[in-house]
N, C-alpha and C positions, 0 to 999 in steps of 0.2 A: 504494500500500500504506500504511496506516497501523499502528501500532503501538498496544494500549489497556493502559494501568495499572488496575489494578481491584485492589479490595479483596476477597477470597473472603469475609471475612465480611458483605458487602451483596451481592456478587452471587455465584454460584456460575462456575465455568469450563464447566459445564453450562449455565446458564443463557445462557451469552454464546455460548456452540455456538447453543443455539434460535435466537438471538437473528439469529445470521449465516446462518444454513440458511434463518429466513422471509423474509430480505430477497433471496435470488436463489435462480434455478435450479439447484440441482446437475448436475443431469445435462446443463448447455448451459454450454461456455466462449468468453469470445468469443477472438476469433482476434487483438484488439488487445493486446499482450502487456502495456502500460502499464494494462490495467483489467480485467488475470483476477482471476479468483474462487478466493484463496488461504489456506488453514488453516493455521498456524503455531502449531508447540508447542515451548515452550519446556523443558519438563522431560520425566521420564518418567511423572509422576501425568498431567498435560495430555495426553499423547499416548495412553495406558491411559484416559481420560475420552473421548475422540474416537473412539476404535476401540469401546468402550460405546457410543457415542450414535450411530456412523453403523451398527453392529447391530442398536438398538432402531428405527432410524430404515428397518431393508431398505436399507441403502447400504453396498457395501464401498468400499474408497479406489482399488482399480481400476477400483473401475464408474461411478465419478459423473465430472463434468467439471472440478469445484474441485480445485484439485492440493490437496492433504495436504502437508506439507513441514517438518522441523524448523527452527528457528530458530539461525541461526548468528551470525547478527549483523546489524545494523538502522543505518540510517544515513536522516536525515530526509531531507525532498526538498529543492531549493534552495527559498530563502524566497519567488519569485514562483510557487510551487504552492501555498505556506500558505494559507487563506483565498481561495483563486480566486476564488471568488464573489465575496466581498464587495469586496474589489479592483476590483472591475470599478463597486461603486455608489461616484463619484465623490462622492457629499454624504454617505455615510460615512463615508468616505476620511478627508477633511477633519476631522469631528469629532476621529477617532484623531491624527491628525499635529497638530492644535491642540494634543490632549493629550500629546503627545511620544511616541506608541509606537511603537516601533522594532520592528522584525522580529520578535525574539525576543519582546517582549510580544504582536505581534498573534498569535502563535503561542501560545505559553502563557495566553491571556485564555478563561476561560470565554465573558464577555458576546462575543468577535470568533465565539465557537466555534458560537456560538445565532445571530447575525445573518447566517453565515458561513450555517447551512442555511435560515433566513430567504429571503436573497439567492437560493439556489438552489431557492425554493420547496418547501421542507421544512415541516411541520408539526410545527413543534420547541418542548420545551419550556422556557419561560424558565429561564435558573441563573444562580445567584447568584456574584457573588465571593466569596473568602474575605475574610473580614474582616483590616485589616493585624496585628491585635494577636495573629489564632492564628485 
Protein backbone atom coordinates (compact mmCIF):
# COMPACT_ATOMS: atom_id res chain seq x y z
CA UNK A 1 0.00 0.00 0.00
CA UNK A 2 1.38 3.32 -0.58
CA UNK A 3 0.09 6.59 0.65
CA UNK A 4 0.07 9.86 -2.06
CA UNK A 5 0.20 13.68 -0.83
CA UNK A 6 -1.05 15.78 -3.65
CA UNK A 7 -1.85 19.08 -4.12
CA UNK A 8 -5.84 19.44 -5.27
CA UNK A 9 -4.81 22.53 -6.90
CA UNK A 10 -2.50 20.54 -9.61
CA UNK A 11 -4.36 17.54 -9.53
CA UNK A 12 -7.90 16.93 -8.65
CA UNK A 13 -8.93 13.75 -6.10
CA UNK A 14 -10.84 12.90 -9.24
CA UNK A 15 -8.26 12.85 -11.35
CA UNK A 16 -6.20 10.47 -9.18
CA UNK A 17 -9.50 8.11 -8.96
CA UNK A 18 -8.93 7.87 -13.09
CA UNK A 19 -5.63 7.67 -12.52
CA UNK A 20 -5.84 4.35 -10.08
CA UNK A 21 -9.07 2.78 -11.81
CA UNK A 22 -6.75 2.78 -15.57
CA UNK A 23 -3.83 1.20 -13.91
CA UNK A 24 -5.85 -2.22 -12.68
CA UNK A 25 -8.87 -4.34 -12.88
CA UNK A 26 -11.64 -3.58 -10.63
CA UNK A 27 -13.62 -6.09 -10.92
CA UNK A 28 -10.55 -8.82 -10.31
CA UNK A 29 -8.79 -8.88 -6.64
CA UNK A 30 -5.99 -10.83 -6.24
CA UNK A 31 -6.09 -13.29 -3.40
CA UNK A 32 -2.37 -12.14 -2.27
CA UNK A 33 -3.47 -9.93 0.58
CA UNK A 34 0.02 -7.92 0.50
CA UNK A 35 -0.94 -6.49 -3.39
CA UNK A 36 -4.91 -5.86 -3.29
CA UNK A 37 -6.23 -3.25 -5.05
CA UNK A 38 -7.24 -0.77 -2.26
CA UNK A 39 -9.21 2.81 -2.33
CA UNK A 40 -8.77 4.89 0.78
CA UNK A 41 -10.44 8.07 1.69
CA UNK A 42 -9.42 10.04 3.95
CA UNK A 43 -12.21 12.61 4.57
CA UNK A 44 -15.94 12.91 3.79
CA UNK A 45 -15.57 15.32 0.38
CA UNK A 46 -12.92 12.04 -0.92
CA UNK A 47 -15.23 9.56 -0.04
CA UNK A 48 -18.65 11.73 -1.72
CA UNK A 49 -15.97 12.14 -4.88
CA UNK A 50 -15.43 8.07 -5.17
CA UNK A 51 -19.16 7.10 -4.79
CA UNK A 52 -19.57 10.11 -7.88
CA UNK A 53 -16.82 8.45 -9.84
CA UNK A 54 -17.53 4.74 -9.35
CA UNK A 55 -21.44 5.98 -10.45
CA UNK A 56 -20.22 7.74 -13.40
CA UNK A 57 -17.90 4.82 -14.00
CA UNK A 58 -21.29 1.73 -13.78
CA UNK A 59 -19.25 0.44 -10.55
CA UNK A 60 -20.91 0.40 -7.04
CA UNK A 61 -18.21 -0.40 -4.18
CA UNK A 62 -20.17 -3.94 -3.69
CA UNK A 63 -19.68 -4.91 -7.05
CA UNK A 64 -16.13 -4.32 -8.11
CA UNK A 65 -13.02 -6.33 -6.46
CA UNK A 66 -10.99 -3.11 -5.16
CA UNK A 67 -12.07 -2.99 -1.54
CA UNK A 68 -13.28 0.94 -0.86
CA UNK A 69 -12.03 1.59 2.69
CA UNK A 70 -11.78 4.70 4.96
CA UNK A 71 -8.51 5.73 6.19
CA UNK A 72 -7.64 5.21 9.76
CA UNK A 73 -4.25 5.49 9.96
CA UNK A 74 -1.20 4.67 7.73
CA UNK A 75 2.02 3.56 8.82
CA UNK A 76 5.17 3.11 6.02
CA UNK A 77 6.53 -0.23 5.29
CA UNK A 78 9.91 -1.33 6.99
CA UNK A 79 12.77 0.50 4.87
CA UNK A 80 13.89 -2.91 2.99
CA UNK A 81 10.24 -2.46 0.91
CA UNK A 82 11.22 1.29 0.06
CA UNK A 83 12.76 1.32 -3.38
CA UNK A 84 12.68 -2.60 -3.81
CA UNK A 85 13.65 -2.35 -7.13
CA UNK A 86 16.39 -0.29 -7.04
CA UNK A 87 17.97 -2.10 -4.05
CA UNK A 88 18.39 -4.96 -5.93
CA UNK A 89 20.68 -2.72 -8.99
CA UNK A 90 23.93 -3.13 -6.81
CA UNK A 91 25.97 -0.14 -9.05
CA UNK A 92 23.09 2.02 -7.98
CA UNK A 93 23.31 1.10 -4.75
CA UNK A 94 26.79 2.24 -4.54
CA UNK A 95 26.28 5.63 -6.02
CA UNK A 96 23.50 6.48 -3.16
CA UNK A 97 25.75 5.06 -0.04
CA UNK A 98 28.92 7.05 -1.65
CA UNK A 99 26.57 9.96 -1.22
CA UNK A 100 25.59 9.07 2.21
CA UNK A 101 21.76 8.29 1.92
CA UNK A 102 20.36 6.60 4.47
CA UNK A 103 16.93 5.10 4.42
CA UNK A 104 14.81 7.97 5.12
CA UNK A 105 16.55 9.85 2.15
CA UNK A 106 16.29 6.82 -0.20
CA UNK A 107 12.78 7.09 0.77
CA UNK A 108 11.83 10.64 0.41
CA UNK A 109 14.37 11.21 -2.94
CA UNK A 110 12.27 12.00 -5.97
CA UNK A 111 15.40 11.11 -8.26
CA UNK A 112 15.59 7.17 -5.90
CA UNK A 113 11.50 7.41 -6.62
CA UNK A 114 12.14 7.68 -10.91
CA UNK A 115 15.19 5.04 -10.83
CA UNK A 116 13.08 3.02 -8.37
CA UNK A 117 10.23 2.59 -11.52
CA UNK A 118 13.24 2.67 -13.99
CA UNK A 119 14.78 -0.52 -12.14
CA UNK A 120 11.39 -2.02 -12.31
CA UNK A 121 10.86 -1.26 -15.95
CA UNK A 122 8.51 1.52 -15.65
CA UNK A 123 8.27 4.17 -18.37
CA UNK A 124 8.72 6.83 -15.96
CA UNK A 125 9.08 10.40 -16.10
CA UNK A 126 12.38 12.04 -15.08
CA UNK A 127 11.62 14.62 -11.75
CA UNK A 128 13.55 16.82 -10.55
CA UNK A 129 14.63 17.61 -6.91
CA UNK A 130 13.65 20.49 -5.09
CA UNK A 131 16.17 22.98 -5.05
CA UNK A 132 17.94 23.31 -1.25
CA UNK A 133 17.03 27.00 -1.12
CA UNK A 134 12.98 26.54 -1.52
Amino acid sequence: MFQVEFDPDTITYRDLLNLVFESHTPHHQTRNTQCQNVVLTATGAQQATLEEFLLSQGFTADGIGTRIEQLSRFSPAEDYHHKYKLRAVSSLMDAFDAADYDDEALRGSLITATLNGYAAGHDVALVEEPSASG
